[in-house]
C-alpha positions in Angstrom: -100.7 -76.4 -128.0 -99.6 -80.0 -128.5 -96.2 -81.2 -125.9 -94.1 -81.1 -128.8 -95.0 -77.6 -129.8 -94.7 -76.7 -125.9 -91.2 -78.3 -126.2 -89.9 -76.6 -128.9 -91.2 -73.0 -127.7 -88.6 -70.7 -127.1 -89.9 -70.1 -123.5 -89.7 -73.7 -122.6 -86.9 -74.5 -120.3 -85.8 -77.3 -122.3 -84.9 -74.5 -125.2 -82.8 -72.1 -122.4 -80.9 -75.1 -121.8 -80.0 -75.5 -125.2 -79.2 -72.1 -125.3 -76.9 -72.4 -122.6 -75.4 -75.5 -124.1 -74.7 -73.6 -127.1 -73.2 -70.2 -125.2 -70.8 -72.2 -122.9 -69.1 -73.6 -126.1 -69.4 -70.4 -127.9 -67.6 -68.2 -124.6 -65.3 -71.2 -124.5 -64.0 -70.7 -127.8 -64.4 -67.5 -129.2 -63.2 -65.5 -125.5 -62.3 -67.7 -122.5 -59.6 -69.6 -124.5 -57.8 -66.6 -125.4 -58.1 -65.1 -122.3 -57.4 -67.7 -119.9 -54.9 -69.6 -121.9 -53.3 -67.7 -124.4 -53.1 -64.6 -122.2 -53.1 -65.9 -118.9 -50.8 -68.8 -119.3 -53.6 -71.5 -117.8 -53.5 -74.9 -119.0 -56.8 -74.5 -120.0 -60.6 -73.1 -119.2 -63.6 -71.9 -120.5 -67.7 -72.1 -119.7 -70.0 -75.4 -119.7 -72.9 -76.5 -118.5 -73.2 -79.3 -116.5 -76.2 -82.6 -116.8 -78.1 -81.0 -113.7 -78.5 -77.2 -115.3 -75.4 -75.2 -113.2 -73.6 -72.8 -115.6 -70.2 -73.2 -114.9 -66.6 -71.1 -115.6 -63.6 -72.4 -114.5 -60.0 -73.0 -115.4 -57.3 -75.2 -114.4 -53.5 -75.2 -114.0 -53.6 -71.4 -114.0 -50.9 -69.1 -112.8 -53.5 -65.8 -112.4 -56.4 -67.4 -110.6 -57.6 -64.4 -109.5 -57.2 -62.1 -112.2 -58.8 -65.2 -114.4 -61.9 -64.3 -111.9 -62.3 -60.8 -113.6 -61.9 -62.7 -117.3 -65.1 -64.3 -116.4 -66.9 -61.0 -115.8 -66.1 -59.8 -119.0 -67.0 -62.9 -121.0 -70.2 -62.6 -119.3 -70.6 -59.0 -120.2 -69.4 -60.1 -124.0 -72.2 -62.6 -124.2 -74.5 -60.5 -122.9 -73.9 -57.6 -125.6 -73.9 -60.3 -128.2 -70.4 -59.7 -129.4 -70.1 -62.8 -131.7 -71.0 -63.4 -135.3 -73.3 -66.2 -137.0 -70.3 -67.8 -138.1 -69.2 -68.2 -134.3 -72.5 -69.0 -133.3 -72.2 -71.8 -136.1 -69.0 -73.2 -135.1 -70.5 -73.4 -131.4 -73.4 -75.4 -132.6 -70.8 -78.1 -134.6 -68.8 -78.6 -131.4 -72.1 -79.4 -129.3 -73.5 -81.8 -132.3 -70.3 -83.7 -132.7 -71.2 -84.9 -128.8 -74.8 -85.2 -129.5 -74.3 -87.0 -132.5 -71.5 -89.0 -131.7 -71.5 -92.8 -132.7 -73.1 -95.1 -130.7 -71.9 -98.7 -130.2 -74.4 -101.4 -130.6 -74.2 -102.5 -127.2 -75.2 -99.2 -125.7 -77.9 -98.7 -128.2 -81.1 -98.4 -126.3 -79.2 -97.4 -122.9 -80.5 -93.9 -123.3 -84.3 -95.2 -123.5 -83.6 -97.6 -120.6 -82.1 -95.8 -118.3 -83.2 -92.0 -119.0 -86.3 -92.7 -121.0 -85.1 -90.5 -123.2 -86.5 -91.7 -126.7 -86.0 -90.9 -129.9 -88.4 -88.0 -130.5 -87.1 -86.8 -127.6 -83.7 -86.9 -129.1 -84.7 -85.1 -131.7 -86.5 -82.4 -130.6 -83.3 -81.8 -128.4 -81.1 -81.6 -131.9 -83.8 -79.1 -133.6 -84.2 -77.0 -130.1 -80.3 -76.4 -130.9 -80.3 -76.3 -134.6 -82.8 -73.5 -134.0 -80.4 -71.0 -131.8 -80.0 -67.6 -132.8 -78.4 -64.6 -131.9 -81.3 -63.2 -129.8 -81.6 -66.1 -127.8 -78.1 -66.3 -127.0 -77.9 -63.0 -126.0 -81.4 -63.2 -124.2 -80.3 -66.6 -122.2 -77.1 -64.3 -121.1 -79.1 -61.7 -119.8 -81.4 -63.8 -118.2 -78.9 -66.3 -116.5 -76.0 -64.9 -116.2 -76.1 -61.3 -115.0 -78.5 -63.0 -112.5 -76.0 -65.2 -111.2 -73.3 -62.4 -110.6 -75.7 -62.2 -107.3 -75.5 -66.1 -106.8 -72.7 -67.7 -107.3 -70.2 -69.4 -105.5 -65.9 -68.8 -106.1 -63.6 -71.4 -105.6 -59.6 -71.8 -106.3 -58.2 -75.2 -105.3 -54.0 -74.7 -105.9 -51.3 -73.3 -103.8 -51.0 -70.4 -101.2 -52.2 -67.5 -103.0 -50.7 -64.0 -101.4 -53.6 -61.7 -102.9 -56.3 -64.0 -101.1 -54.6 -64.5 -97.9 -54.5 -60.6 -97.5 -58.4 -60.2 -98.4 -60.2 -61.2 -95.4 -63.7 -62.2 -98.0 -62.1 -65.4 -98.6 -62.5 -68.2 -96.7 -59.5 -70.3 -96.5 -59.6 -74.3 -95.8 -56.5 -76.2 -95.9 
């Protein structure tokens, strides 16, 4: 099998990443947003995935911090029964290409190559790896990372005295 068949192999770990890449978007906007914002009252949340690989949820501004906490169980139990259609799996994959393919200026052109050595094969078998998401996968990369990391996983709230943690003695509180 040649690298770039390797590459684009649904068991590579390049390809789970683009899963991911594709599902924090998708969680972001078709459940996190309504739950955290539009029911919770935060000034914002949802899923990513950060440069170095860690799956992230998180919100900000938010008046239910620890309620929020149980909203990111159940998005990962929606992701992980696959409750989303083609068209949301479609609108996911727009948001990430509108970063991927976003203009370059002409003074950064190359930058990529020079200081990632990322080239431009490698550019795009990245936008084909998430061109070629599906369903299953998303639902597979769910499974696979994120039920796992209900075992490890770290909690943190940064804000102001809360009375619901201060009374349960498994948080650790630094001020």
């Amino acid at each position: 099998m040649s690298k770039s068949a390797k590459e684009n192999s649904r068991d590579h770990p390049s390809h789970s990443m683009q899963n991911l890449k594709i599902l924090a978007r998708l969680m972001t906007a078709k459940f996190l947003h309504t739950e955290i914002r539009e029911k919770g009252g935060a000034y914002g949340g949802g899923a990513r995935l950060s440069y170095g690989g860690m799956f992230a949820l998180y919100s900000y501004r938010d008046p239910r911090s620890t309620e929020t906490l149980q909203s990111f169980m159940k998005a990962i139990d929606w992701a992980k029964a696959g409750r989303f259609t083609q068209q949301d799996i479609d609108e996911a994959k727009l948001s990430v290409f509108s970063a991927v393919d976003a203009p370059v200026a002409p003074s950064d052109k190359g930058l990529d190559h020079f200081l990632y050595g990322l080239s431009d094969e490698m550019k795009q078998v990245h936008r084909e790896q998430l061109f070629a998401v599906c369903h299953e996968d998303l639902v597979n990369v769910s499974n696979r990372y994120l039920d796992a990391g209900r075992s490890t996983h770290g909690v943190a709230l940064f804000g102001p005295d809360n009375a619901s943690i201060a009374k349960d003695p498994s948080w650790v509180i630094r001020q």
